[in-house]
N, C-alpha and C positions, 0 to 999 in steps of 0.2 A: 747378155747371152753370148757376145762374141767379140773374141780379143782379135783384135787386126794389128799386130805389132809390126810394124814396117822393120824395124829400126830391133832384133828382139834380145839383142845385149843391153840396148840402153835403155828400152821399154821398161819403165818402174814395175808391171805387171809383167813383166818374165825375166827380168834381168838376173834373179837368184838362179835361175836356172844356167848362167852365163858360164862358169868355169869348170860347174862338173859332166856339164853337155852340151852345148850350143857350140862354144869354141869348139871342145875336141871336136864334134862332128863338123864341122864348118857350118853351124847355119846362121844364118842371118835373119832372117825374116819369118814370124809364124803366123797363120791363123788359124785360132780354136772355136769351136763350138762345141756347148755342153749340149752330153746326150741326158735327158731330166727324165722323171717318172715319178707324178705328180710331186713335182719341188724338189724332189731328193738328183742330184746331180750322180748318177751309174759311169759318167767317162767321158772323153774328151773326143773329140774329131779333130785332128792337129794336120795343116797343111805344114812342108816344114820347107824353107826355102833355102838352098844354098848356092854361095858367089857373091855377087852385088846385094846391099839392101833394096827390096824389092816395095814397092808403090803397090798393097795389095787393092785391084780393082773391087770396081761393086759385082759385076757377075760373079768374082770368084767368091766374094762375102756371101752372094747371094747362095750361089751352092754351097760350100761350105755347111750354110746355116739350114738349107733344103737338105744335104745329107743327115743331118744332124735329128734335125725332125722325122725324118724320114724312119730311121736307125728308134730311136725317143718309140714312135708310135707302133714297130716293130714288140719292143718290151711292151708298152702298153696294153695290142691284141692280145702278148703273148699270158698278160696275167687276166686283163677278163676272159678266154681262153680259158686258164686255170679256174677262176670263178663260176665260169659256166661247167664246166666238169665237175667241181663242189656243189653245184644248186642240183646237178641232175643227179648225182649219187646220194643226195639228201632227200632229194623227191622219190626215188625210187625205193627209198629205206623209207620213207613215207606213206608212198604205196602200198607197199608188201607190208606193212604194221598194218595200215587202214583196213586193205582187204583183208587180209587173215584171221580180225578181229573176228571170235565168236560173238562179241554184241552186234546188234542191226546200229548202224551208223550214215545217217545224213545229214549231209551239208546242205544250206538250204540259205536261200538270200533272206532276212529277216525283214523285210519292206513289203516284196513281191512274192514271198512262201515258194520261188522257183527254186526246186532244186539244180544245186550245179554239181552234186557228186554224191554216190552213195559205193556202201560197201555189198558184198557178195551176201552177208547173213542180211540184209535190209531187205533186198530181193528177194529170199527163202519167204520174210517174216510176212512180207508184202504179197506176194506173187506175183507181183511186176516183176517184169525184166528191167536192166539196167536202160536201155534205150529206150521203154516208156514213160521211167521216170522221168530222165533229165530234162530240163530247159520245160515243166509241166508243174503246176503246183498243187499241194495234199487235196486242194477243193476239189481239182481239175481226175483228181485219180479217183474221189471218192472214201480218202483216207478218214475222215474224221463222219462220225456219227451223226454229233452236230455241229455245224461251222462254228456255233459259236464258241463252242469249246477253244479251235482253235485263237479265237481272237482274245478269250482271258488269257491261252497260254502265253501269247506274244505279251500280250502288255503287263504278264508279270516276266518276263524274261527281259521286258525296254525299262522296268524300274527296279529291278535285281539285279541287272544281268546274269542269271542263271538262277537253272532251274534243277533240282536235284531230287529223283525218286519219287517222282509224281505218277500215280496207279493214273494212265490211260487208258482205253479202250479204241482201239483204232479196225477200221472195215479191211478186210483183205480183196483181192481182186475177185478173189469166187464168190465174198458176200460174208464171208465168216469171218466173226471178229475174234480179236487175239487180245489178250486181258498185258500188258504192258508194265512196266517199270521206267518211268524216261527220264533226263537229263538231258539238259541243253546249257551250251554256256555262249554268251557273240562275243566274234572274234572279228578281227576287223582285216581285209586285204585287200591289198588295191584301194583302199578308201571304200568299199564296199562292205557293211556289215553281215555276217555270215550266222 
C-alpha cells in the first residue's frame, strides 16, 4: 500500500516517471499511498521531495498512510451514504405502495403470529387501529373465530409456502365478522420468517 522511494529516479517502482517529471520538476524522493474503495485503488496521496535524496521517516510513512485512510474512508461514508438514500427512497416507495393498497395487508412474524406491520385497508377491515395491532397477535385481538383455524393456516403456509384465495372468516373488533378472500406467501428478513 505504500511506496517509500528514497532514491525516486532510481526506485524500479517510479523510475518511469524519471524524464517526463521527476527531473523536470526536481524531485528526488516520493512517497505514495493508495486511496482504495473496497480493492479498487480511486488515487494516490504523493508526498513529493525535492533537493537531496531524502531518508523517508516512519512518522512520515505513518501519515502519509493515516491520510490515505483517512481520505479511502471518506469515499467509503460517502457511498454507504449513497446506499442509505437508495434503501430510504425504496422503503418509502414501499410505504406508499403498501398503504395505498385497497387490499387489507399484514405482515405478521409466522412463529409468534405478532404482527410487525399492517396497511390502512387492514385497519378499516379490522377496526383496529394501527397501534393495537402491532407487536399483538390475531389470538391476542380476537381475529380468528376459532384458533384452530389459525394453526391449519400456518401449517399449510410452513409446507407450501403460500397460501392463495382461501374463503376466511375472521371476527372484527365490534364482533362482526367479515367473510374474507386471503393469501399469504413467507418471506424471509433479517433471518426472521414473515
Amino acid at each position: 500500500n505504500l511506496i517509500d522511494a528514497d532514491d525516486a529516479q532510481a526506485d524500479h517502482r517510479t523510475n518511469e516517471f524519471t524524464e517526463g517529471y521527476l527531473k523536470h520538476q526536481n524531485i528526488t524522493s516520493m512517497l505514495d499511498a493508495k486511496v482504495q474503495l473496497e480493492g479498487r485503488i480511486l488515487g494516490i496521496v504523493c508526498l513529493e521531495h525535492i533537493g537531496e535524496v531524502r531518508k523517508w521517516k516512519s512518522d512520515e510513512k505513518a501519515f502519509v498512510n493515516n491520510v490515505a485512510t483517512i481520505v479511502s474512508q471518506v469515499f467509503t461514508d460517502k457511498k454507504r451514504k449513497h446506499a442509505e438514500e437508495k434503501l430510504a427512497v425504496s422503503e418509502e416507495r414501499f410505504r406508499n405502495i403498501f398503504n395505498i393498497s385497497p387490499d387489507s395487508v399484514a405482515i405478521s412474524e409466522i412463529e409468534t403470529g405478532k404482527y410487525v406491520e399492517v396497511n390502512s385497508s387492514f385497519e378499516k377491515l379490522s377496526g383496529f387501529n394501527k397501534e393495537e395491532i402491532i407487536g399483538k397477535t390475531s389470538y391476542e385481538l380476537g381475529l380468528w373465530i376459532d384458533n384452530r383455524q389459525r394453526e391449519i393456516y400456518i401449517g399449510i403456509i410452513k409446507s407450501e409456502g403460500e397460501i392463495n384465495n382461501l374463503e376466511i372468516t375472521f371476527r372484527k373488533k365490534d364482533g362482526s365478522l367479515v367473510y374474507t378472500l386471503t393469501s399469504s406467501r413467507i418471506i424471509e428478513t433479517s433471518g426472521k420468517l414473515l
